[in-house]
ROMARNU-321782 format. One record per residue (C-alpha): residue number from 1; residue in three letters; x, y, z. Coordinates in nm, 2 decimals. Layout:
// residues N
+-----+---------+--------+--------+--------+
! num ! residuo !      u !      v !      w !
+-----+---------+--------+--------+--------+
! NUM !     ALA !      X !      Y !      Z !
...
+-----+---------+--------+--------+--------+
END
This chain:
// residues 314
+-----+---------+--------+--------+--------+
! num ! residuo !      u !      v !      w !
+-----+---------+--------+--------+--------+
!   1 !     UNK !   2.54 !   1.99 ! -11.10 !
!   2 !     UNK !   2.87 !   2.11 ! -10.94 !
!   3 !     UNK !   3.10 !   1.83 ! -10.79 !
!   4 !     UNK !   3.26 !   1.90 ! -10.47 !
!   5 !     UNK !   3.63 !   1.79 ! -10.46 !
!   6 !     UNK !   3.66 !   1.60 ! -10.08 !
!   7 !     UNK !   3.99 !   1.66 ! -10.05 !
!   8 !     UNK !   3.96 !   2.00 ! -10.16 !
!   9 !     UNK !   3.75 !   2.08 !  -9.94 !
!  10 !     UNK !   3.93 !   1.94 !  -9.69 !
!  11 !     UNK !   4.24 !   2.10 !  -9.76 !
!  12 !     UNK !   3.98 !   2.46 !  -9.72 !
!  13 !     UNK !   3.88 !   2.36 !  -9.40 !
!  14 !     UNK !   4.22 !   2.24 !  -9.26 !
!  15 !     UNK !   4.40 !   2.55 !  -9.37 !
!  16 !     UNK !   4.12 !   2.84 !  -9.28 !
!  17 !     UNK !   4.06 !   2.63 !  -8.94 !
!  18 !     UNK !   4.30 !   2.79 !  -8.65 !
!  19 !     UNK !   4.40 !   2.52 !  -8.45 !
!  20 !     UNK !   4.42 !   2.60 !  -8.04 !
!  21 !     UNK !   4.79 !   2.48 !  -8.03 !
!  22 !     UNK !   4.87 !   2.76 !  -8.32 !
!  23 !     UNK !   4.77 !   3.04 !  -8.11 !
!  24 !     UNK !   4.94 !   2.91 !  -7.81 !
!  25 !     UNK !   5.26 !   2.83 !  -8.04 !
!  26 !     UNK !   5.31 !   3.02 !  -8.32 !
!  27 !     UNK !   5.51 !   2.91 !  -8.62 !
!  28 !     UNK !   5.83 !   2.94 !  -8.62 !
!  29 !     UNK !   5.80 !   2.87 !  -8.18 !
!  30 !     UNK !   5.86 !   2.55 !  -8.11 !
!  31 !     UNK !   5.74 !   2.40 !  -7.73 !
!  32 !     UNK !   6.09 !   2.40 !  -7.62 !
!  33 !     UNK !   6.15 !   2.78 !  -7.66 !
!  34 !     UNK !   6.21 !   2.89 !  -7.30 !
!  35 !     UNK !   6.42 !   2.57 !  -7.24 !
!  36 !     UNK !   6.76 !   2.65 !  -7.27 !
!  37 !     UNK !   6.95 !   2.52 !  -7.53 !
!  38 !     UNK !   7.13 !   2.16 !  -7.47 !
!  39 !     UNK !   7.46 !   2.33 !  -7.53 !
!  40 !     UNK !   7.47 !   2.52 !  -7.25 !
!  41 !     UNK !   7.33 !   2.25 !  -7.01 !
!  42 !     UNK !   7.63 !   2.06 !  -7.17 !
!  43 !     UNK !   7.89 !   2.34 !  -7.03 !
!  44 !     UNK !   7.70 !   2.33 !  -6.69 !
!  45 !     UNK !   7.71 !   1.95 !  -6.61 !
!  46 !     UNK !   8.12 !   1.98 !  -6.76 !
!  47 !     UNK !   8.12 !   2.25 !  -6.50 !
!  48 !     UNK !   7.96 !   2.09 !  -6.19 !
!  49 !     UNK !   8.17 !   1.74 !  -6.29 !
!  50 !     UNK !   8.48 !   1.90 !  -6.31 !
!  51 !     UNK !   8.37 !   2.08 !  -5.94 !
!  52 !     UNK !   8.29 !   1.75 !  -5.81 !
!  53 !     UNK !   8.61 !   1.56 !  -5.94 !
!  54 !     UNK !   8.82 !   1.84 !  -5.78 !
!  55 !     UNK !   8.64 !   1.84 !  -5.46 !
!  56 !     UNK !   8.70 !   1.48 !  -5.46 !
!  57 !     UNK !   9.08 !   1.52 !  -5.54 !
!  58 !     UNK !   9.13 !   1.69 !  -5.25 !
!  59 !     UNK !   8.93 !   1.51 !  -5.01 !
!  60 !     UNK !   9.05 !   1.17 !  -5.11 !
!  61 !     UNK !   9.45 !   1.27 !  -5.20 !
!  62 !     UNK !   9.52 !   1.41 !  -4.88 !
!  63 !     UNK !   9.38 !   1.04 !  -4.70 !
!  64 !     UNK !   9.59 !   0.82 !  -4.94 !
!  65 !     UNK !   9.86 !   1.04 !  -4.87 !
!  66 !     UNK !   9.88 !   1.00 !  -4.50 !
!  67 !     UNK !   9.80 !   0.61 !  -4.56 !
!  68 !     UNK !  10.10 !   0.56 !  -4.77 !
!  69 !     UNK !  10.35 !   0.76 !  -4.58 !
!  70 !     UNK !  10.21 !   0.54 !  -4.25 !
!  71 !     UNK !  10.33 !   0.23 !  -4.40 !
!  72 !     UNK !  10.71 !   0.43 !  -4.48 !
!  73 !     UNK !  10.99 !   0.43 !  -4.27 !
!  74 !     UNK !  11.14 !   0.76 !  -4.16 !
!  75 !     UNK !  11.38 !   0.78 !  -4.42 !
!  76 !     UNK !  11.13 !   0.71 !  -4.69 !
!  77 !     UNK !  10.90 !   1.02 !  -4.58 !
!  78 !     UNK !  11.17 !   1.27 !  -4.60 !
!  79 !     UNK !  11.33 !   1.13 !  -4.97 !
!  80 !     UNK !  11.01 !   1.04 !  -5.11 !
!  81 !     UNK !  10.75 !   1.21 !  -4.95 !
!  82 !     UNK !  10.51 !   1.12 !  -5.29 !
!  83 !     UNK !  10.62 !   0.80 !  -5.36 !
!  84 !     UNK !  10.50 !   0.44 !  -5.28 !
!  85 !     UNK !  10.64 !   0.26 !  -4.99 !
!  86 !     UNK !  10.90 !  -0.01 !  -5.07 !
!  87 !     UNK !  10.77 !  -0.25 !  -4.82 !
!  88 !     UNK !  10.44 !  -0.19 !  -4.58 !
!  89 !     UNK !  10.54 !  -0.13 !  -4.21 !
!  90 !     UNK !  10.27 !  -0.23 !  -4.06 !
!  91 !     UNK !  10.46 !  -0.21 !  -3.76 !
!  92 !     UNK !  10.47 !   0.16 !  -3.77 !
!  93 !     UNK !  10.09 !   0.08 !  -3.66 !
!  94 !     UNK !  10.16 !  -0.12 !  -3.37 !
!  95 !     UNK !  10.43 !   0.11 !  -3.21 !
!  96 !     UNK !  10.20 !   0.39 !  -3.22 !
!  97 !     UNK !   9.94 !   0.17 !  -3.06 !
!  98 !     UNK !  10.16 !   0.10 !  -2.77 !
!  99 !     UNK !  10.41 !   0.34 !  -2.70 !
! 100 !     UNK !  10.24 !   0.64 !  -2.81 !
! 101 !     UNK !   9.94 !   0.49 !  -2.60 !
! 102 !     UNK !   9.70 !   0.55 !  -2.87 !
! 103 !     UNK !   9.53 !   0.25 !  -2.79 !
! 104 !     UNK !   9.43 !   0.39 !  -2.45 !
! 105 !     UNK !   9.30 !   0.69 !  -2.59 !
! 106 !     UNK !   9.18 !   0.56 !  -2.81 !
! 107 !     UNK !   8.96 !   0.31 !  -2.56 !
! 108 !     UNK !   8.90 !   0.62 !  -2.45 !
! 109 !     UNK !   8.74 !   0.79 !  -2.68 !
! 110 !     UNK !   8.51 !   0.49 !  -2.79 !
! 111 !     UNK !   8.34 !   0.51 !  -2.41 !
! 112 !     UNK !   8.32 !   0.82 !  -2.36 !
! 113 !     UNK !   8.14 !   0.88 !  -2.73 !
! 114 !     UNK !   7.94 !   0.57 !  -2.72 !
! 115 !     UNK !   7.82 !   0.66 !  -2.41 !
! 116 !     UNK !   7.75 !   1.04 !  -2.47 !
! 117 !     UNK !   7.59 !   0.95 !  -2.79 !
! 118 !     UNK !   7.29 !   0.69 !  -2.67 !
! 119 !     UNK !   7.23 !   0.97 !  -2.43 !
! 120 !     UNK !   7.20 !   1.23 !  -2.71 !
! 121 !     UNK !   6.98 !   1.00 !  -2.93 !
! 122 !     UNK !   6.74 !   0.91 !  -2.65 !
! 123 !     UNK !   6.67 !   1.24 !  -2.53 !
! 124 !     UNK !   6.72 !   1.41 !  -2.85 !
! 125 !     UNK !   6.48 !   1.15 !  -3.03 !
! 126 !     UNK !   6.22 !   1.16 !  -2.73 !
! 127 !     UNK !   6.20 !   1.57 !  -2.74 !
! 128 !     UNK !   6.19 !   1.60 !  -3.07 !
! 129 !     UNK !   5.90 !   1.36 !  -3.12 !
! 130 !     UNK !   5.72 !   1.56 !  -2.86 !
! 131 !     UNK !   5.78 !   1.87 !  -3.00 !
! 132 !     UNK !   5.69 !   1.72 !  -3.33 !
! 133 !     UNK !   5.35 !   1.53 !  -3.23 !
! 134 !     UNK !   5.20 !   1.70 !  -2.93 !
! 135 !     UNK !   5.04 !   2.02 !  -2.87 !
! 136 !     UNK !   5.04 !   2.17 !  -2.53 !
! 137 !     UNK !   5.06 !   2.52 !  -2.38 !
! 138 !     UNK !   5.44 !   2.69 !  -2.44 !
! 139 !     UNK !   5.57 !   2.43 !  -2.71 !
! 140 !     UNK !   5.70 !   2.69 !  -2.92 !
! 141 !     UNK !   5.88 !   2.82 !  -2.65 !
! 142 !     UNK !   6.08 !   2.54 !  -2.53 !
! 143 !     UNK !   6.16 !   2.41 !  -2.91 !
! 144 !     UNK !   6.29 !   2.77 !  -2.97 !
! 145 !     UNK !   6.52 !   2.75 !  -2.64 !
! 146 !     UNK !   6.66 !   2.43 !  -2.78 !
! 147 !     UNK !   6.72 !   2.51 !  -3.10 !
! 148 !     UNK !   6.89 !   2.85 !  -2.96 !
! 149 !     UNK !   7.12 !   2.63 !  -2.80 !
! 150 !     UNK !   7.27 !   2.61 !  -3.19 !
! 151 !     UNK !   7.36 !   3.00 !  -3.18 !
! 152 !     UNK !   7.60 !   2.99 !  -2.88 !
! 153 !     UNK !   7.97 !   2.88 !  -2.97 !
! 154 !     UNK !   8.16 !   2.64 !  -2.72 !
! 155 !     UNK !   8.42 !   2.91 !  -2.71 !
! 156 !     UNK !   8.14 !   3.16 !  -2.51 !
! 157 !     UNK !   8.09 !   2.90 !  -2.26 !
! 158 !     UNK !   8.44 !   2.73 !  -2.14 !
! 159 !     UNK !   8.48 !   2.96 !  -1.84 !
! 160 !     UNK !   8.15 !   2.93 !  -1.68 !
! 161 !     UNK !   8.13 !   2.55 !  -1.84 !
! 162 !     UNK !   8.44 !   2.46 !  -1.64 !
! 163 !     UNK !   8.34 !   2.62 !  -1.33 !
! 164 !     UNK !   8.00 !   2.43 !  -1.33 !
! 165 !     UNK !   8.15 !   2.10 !  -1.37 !
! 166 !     UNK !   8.37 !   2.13 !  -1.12 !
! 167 !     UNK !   8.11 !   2.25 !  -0.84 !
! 168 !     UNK !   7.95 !   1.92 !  -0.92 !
! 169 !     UNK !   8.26 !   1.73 !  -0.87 !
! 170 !     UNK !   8.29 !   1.59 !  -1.22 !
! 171 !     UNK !   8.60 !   1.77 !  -1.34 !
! 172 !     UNK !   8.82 !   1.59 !  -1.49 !
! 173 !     UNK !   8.61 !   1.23 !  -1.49 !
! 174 !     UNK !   8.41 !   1.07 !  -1.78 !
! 175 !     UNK !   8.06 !   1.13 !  -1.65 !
! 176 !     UNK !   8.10 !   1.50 !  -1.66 !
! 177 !     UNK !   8.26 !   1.47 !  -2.03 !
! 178 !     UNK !   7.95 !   1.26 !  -2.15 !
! 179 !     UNK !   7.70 !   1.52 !  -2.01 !
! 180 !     UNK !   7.84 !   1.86 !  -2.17 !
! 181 !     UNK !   7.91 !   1.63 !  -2.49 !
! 182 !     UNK !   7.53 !   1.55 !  -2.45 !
! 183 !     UNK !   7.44 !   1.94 !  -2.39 !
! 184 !     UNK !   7.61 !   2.05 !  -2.65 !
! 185 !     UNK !   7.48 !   1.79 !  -2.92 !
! 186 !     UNK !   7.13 !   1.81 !  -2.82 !
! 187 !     UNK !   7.01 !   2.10 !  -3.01 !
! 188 !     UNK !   7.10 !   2.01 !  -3.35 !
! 189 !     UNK !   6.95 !   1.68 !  -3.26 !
! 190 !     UNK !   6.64 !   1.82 !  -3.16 !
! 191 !     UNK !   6.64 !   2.06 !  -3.45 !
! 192 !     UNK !   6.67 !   1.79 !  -3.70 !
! 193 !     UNK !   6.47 !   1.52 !  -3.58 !
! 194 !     UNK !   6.18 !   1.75 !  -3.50 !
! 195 !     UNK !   6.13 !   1.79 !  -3.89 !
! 196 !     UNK !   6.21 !   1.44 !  -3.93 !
! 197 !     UNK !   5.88 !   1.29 !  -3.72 !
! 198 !     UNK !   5.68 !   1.56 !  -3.88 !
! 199 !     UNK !   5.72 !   1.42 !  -4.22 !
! 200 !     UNK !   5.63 !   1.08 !  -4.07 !
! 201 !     UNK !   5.25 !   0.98 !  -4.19 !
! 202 !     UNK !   5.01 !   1.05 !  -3.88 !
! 203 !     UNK !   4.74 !   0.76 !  -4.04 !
! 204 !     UNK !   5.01 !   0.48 !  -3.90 !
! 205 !     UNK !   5.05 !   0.61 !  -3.55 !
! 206 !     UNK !   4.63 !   0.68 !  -3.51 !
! 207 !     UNK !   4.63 !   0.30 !  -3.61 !
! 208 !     UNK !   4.86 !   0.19 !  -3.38 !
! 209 !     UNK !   4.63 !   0.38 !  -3.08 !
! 210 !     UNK !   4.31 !   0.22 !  -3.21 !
! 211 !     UNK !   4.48 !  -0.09 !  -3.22 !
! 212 !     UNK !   4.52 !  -0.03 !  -2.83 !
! 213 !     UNK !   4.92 !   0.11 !  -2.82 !
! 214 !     UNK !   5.01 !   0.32 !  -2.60 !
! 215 !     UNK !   5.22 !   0.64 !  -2.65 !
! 216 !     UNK !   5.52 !   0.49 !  -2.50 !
! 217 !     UNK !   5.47 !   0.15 !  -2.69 !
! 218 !     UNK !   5.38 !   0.34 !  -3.04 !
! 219 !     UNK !   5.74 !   0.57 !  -2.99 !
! 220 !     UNK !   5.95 !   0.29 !  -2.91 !
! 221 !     UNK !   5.78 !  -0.02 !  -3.17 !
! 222 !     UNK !   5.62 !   0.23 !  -3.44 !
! 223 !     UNK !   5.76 !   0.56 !  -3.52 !
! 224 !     UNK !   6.15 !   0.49 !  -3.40 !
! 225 !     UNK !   6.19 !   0.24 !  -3.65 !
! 226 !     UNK !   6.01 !   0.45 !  -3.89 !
! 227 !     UNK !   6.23 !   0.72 !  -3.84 !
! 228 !     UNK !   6.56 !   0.48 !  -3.88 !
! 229 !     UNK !   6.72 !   0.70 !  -4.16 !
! 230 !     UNK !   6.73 !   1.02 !  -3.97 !
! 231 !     UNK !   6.84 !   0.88 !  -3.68 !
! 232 !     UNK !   7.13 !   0.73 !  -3.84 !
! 233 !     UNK !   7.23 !   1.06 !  -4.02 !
! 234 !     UNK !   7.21 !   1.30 !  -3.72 !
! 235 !     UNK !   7.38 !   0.98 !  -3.54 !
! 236 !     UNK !   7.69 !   1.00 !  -3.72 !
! 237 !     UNK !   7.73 !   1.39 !  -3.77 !
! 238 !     UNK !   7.75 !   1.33 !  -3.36 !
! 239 !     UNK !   7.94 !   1.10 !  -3.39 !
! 240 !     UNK !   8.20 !   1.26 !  -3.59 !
! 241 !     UNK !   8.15 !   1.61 !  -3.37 !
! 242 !     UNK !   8.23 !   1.39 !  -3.00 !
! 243 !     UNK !   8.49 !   1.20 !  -3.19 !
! 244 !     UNK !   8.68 !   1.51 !  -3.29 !
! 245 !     UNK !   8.63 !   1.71 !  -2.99 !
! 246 !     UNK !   8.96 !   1.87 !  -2.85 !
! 247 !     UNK !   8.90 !   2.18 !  -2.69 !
! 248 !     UNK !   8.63 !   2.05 !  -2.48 !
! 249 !     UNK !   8.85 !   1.74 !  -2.32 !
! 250 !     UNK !   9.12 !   1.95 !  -2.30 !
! 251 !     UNK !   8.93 !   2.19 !  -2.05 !
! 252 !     UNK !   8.75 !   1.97 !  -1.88 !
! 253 !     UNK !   9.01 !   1.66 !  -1.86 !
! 254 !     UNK !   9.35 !   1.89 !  -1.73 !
! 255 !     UNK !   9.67 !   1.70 !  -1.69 !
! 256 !     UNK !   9.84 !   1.47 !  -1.90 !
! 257 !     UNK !   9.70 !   1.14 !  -1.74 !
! 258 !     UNK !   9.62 !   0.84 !  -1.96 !
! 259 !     UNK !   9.24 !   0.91 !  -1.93 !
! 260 !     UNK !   9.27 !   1.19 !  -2.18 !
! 261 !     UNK !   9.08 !   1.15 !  -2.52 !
! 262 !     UNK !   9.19 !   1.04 !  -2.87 !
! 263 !     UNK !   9.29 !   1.46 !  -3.00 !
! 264 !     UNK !   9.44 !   1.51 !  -2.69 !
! 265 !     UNK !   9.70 !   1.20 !  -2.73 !
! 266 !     UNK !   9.77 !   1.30 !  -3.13 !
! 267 !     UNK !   9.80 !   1.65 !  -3.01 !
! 268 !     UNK !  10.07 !   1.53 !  -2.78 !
! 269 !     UNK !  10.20 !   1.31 !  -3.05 !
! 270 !     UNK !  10.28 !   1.52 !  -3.27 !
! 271 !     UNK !  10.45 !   1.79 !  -3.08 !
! 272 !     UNK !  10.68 !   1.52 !  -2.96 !
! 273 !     UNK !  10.72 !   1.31 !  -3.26 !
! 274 !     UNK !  10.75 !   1.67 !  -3.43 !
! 275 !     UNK !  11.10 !   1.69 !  -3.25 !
! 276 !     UNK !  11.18 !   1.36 !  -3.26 !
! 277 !     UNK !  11.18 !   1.29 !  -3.64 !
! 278 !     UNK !  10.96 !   1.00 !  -3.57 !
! 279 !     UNK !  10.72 !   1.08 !  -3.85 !
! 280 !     UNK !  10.59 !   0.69 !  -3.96 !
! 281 !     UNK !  10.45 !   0.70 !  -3.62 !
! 282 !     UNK !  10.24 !   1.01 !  -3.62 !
! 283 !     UNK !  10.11 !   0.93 !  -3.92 !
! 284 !     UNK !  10.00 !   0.56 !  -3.81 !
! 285 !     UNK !   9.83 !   0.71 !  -3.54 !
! 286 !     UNK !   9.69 !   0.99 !  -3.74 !
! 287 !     UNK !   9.53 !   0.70 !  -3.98 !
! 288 !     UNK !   9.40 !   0.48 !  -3.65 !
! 289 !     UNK !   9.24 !   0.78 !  -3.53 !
! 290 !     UNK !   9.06 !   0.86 !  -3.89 !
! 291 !     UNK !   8.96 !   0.48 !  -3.99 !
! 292 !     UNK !   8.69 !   0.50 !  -3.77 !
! 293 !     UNK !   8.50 !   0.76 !  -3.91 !
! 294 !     UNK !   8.59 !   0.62 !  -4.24 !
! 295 !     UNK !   8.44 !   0.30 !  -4.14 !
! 296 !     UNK !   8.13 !   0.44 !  -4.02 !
! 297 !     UNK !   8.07 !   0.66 !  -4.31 !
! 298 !     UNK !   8.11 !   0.45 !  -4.56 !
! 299 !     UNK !   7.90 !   0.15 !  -4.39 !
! 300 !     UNK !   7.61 !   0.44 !  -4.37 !
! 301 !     UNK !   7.65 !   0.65 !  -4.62 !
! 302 !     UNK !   7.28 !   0.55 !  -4.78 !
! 303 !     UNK !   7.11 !   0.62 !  -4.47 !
! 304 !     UNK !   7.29 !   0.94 !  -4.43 !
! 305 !     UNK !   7.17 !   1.02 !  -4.80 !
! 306 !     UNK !   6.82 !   0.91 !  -4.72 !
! 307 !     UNK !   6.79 !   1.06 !  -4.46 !
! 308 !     UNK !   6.87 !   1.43 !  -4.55 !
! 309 !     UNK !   6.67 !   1.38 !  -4.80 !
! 310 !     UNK !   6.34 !   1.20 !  -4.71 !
! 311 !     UNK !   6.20 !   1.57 !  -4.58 !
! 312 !     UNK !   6.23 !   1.69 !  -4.87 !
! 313 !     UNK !   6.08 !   1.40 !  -5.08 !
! 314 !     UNK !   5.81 !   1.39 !  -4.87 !
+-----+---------+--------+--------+--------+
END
């Protein structure tokens, strides 16, 4: 009677027995083969870092720069152009706020672009949830003539811009500067909010119709504060294109009036402080004119990030 060794036999088995994750990886192949090696991902985050720490140097160096050499005096900005200011002249600030007028330009500015962005967010947002939700005959069509509106420079249209604003008799007033500030910004509005609303679920607004809503009630109480993030981040890239608009108010707003806009009073600033030697005052009213934005980016800047991304997320 022969005795059968179990873990003989077991050790047979085991080794004549092909296992399916052999054949798929061989010996000697691990499962990581066609990863790339963690040395090289190494070199490529050192890589994209360093890009990042250098494209931060010379965003934030040039700011902290003009900040500092806003609180110099005169003499300080030509002997030590890098060097800390000995004592903050904060009233640098306040004679550029009054006798370089900034602060009227710079009221301005802050009607002019409040106004000409609601405008731009109520009929962008309003198209582009049309566009986005609605099916009727020629949709297509009048989506792709706004989002042409994206392909034609401001430069193309000064001539004939100018001539049409003033056979309306809004040349040279605010109206006229908030509605072709409004043209010009609708597009990419309409462009971007469009794939916004579409990534919006349609289960919430069919509810909101059973539930007895109407379309007017379900844009304004459902899907606008549903689609908060994106309105904040188109929000603020106009607010930052109106903000910085000089070409435009320079055509359209002729003469050297105190109704001009924000670049159009630094413009003059610096040509004449240029000559003057008055530097401490351009810069303060280079850094009132670029707090702003700061402000506004920095209290938004999770929206903003949200909202690029949530089309793609979703």
């Amino acid at each position: 009677m022969t005795t059968v060794d179990p873990g003989a036999a077991t050790g047979a088995t085991t080794a004549g027995t092909t296992r399916p994750d052999d054949a798929i990886h061989p010996a000697g192949a691990g499962r990581s083969a066609d990863r790339p090696p963690r040395r090289e991902l190494g070199v490529a985050n050192v890589f994209s870092h360093g890009f990042l720490l250098l494209w931060a140097a010379m965003t934030v160096l040039p700011l902290a720069w003009m900040v500092l050499s806003s609180l110099k005096s005169n003499g300080e900005i030509i002997a030590e152009p890098w060097g800390l200011p000995e004592a903050l002249r904060f009233d640098n600030w306040s004679r550029a706020w009054t006798s370089a007028h900034i602060g009227r330009f710079f009221f301005n500015s802050l009607v002019v672009v409040a106004g000409s962005l609601s405008l731009t967010m109520l009929l962008g947002a309003t198209a582009a949830y049309v566009f986005a939700r609605y099916e009727f005959r020629g949709r297509q069509v009048v989506y792709y003539l706004f989002v042409g509106g994206m392909m034609f420079p401001v430069f193309l249209a000064l001539v004939p811009l100018f001539f049409v604003v003033r056979s309306v008799g809004l040349l040279g007033t605010w109206p006229g500067l908030i509605l072709v500030y409004t043209a010009y910004s609708l597009p990419f509005t309409v462009f971007f909010l469009t794939a916004f609303f579409r990534t919006l679920p349609t289960s919430v607004a069919e509810a909101a119709l059973i539930d007895g809503c109407g379309h007017f009630r379900l844009f304004f109480r459902v899907m606008l504060p549903m689609a908060r993030p994106g309105l904040i981040s188109v929000g603020i890239f106009n607010f930052l294109s109106h903000w910085n608009q000089f070409l435009l108010p320079q055509v359209l707003l002729p003469g050297d009036g105190q109704d001009r806009m924000l670049a159009q009073g630094l413009s003059s600033l610096a040509v004449s402080q240029g000559y003057a030697g008055d530097y401490a005052q351009l810069f303060a009213g280079l850094t009132i004119a670029v707090l702003p934005v700061l402000v506004v980016y920095v209290a938004f800047q999770r929206q903003v990030q949200s909202g690029l991304t949530a089309g793609q997320l979703k």
